[in-house]
Every structure is written in C-alpha cells, then in structure tokens.
N, C-alpha and C positions, 0 to 999 in steps of 0.2 A: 326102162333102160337107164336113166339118169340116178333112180336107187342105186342097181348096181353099181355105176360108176362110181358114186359117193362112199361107199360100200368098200370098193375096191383101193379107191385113194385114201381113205382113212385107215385102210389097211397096211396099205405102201408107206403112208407116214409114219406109223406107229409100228413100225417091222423093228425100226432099227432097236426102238425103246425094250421091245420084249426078246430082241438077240443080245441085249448087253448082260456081261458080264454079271457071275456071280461075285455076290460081298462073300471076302474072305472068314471062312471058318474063326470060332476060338480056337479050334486042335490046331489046324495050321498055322494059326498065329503065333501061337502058344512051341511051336515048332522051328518057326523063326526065330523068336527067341531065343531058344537054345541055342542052334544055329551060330548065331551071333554072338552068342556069348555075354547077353547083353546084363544076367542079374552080376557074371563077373566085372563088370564095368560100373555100375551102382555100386557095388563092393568098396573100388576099387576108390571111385569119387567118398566115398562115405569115408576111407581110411585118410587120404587125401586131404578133406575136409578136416577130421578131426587131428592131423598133426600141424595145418595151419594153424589153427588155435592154441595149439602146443605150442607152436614156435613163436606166435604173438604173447605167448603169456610169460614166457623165457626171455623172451627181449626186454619187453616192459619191465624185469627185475634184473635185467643182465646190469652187472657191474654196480649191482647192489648189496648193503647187507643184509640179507633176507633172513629177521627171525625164523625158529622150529614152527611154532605157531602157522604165520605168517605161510609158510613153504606148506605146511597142512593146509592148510585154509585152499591156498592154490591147486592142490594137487585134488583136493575133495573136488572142487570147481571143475576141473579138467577132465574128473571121473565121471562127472553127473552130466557133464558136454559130451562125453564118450557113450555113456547109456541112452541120453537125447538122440543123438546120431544114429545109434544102432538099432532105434524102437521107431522115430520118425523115414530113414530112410532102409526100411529093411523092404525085401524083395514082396515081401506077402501086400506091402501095400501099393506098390508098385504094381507090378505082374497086370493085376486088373486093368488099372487105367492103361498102359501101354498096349493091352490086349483092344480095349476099346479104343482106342486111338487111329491102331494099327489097321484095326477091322474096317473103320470108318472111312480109312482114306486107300485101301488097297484093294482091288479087286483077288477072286482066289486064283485066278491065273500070273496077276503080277507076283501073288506070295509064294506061286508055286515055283516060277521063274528065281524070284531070289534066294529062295531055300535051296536049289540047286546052282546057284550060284557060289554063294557059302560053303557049300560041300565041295566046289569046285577047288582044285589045289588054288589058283587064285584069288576068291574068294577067301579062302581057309588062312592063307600067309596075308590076307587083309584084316581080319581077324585078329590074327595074333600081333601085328605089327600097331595095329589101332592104338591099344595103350600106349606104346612107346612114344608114338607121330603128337597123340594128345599132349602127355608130358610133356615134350618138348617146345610146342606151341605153346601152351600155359605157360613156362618158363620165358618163351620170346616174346608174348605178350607181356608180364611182366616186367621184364627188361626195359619193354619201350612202357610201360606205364610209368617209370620209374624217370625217365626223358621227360613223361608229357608232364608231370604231376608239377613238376618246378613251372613250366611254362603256364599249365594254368593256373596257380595259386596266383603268378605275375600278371594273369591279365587278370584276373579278379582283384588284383589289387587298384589295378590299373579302372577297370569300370568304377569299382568302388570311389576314388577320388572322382572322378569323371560324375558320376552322377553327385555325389554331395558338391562338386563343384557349381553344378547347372541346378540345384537345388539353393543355394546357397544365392546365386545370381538373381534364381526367380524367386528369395524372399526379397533379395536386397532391393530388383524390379517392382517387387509389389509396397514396399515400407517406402519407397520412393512416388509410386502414384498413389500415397495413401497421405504421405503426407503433403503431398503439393494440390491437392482438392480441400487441406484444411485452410480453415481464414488467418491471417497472422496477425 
C-alpha cells in the first residue's frame, strides 16, 4: 500500500512537469518573424547605422577644404563601411540566432498567441507604427544626450581635480612623515 502511495505522489508531483508546454517550433518561429516584420527592421537599423557614419564623416570635413584626393579617400571609406554593414548585419546571419533565441524562451502556444496577435489589425498598425515610435525615441534620446554630455564632461572634470587634489595631499602627507622620522 505505501508503494502505491509513493507511486501515486510522485506521480502527482511530476503531472505538472510532463503537461507543460511545448518549445516553440523553428516554422513558427521563423513565422513570427515575418509577422513582425522583423528582417525589415534590421534593414532598417543597418541603413540607419550606415548614414550615421555618413553624417560623422561630413561633419568632421564640414567647413573644410576638402582636396579631390582627400574626398576619394573619404568616399572609398564610407563605401567599404556600407559593404561592412551589409555583409555583417544581413538577415541570413541573423535569422538563425533570433530563431534560437526566440525558441528558447517562448513556448509554441505563447508564439501561436503572438502570431495571431500580429495578424490582428492591432498588432498589424503596431507593426507598421514601430519604425516611426523607434526613430523618434532615438532622436529624443539623442537630444537629452546632448543635455547630459556637457554635464558629464563637468563632473569628470570636476572628479579629475578632486582626486589629483587628494593625491597630491597624500604625497605632501607622506614627504611630510618621511621627513620628520629623518635626523637633522
């Protein structure tokens, strides 16, 4: 009788373990994806990416006189950061790890839920709205980076004195009981 029971409770324990949840599919994953629209958003960072460095490379000459030479040289550079961009962040090498990512941490009822979500009209104008909301965040971060940068450069200048200050004290502290131990 006491088998049984042992039997039966390790059974009751272990119910929940063997009803959970299948790991999501790659098709489904791979489903989600699409869904989402998510290699258009890698696309999207990757063009993103590469006209920031257009624009830092424009600046850094803006209001210069930029030899032929000089403006080649630039332009090759900005070329070879354009093909860098397009071969490190293209979809074929993504796709996978985002596939295993996704698998890892989603069961295939949560993926089934959000792939039907997505399809859903409110899902879908979430979708299409995402880029715009991103841009715009990016932008407003920037703005306030642009607030913080002055203030930290000031407190780092600010530590800066402050520790050569207290460095400075504790030579002057140490050259001071170093030489008042000597004989005179």
């Amino acid at each position: 009788m006491c088998r049984i029971l042992a039997i039966l409770a390790l059974l009751w324990i272990g119910a929940p373990a063997l009803a959970a949840d299948p790991p999501a599919s790659t098709q489904s994953v791979r489903e989600l994806l699409a869904v989402t629209k998510t290699q258009r958003s890698l696309d999207v960072m990757r063009v993103q990416i590469r006209k920031s460095f257009e624009r830092g490379m424009q600046q850094a000459m803006q209001g210069q006189e930029v030899p032929p030479e000089v403006q080649r040289a630039a332009d090759a550079y900005t070329a070879k950061l354009a093909a860098l961009f397009d071969e490190e962040l293209a979809w074929e090498h993504y796709e996978p790890l985002f596939v295993d990512i996704y698998a890892r941490h989603f069961t295939q009822p949560q993926v089934d839920a959000l792939v039907a979500f997505y399809r859903s009209p409110a899902g879908a104008a979430y979708i299409d709205q995402l880029p715009a909301i991103l841009q715009e965040s990016m932008d407003g971060a920037q703005t306030r980076m642009g607030t913080l940068m002055p203030k930290l450069k000031k407190l780092q200048e600010e530590a800066i004195a402050e520790i050569k200050s207290a460095a400075a004290a504790a030579a002057g502290g140490a050259a001071a009981d170093k030489s008042a131990g000597e004989p005179r």
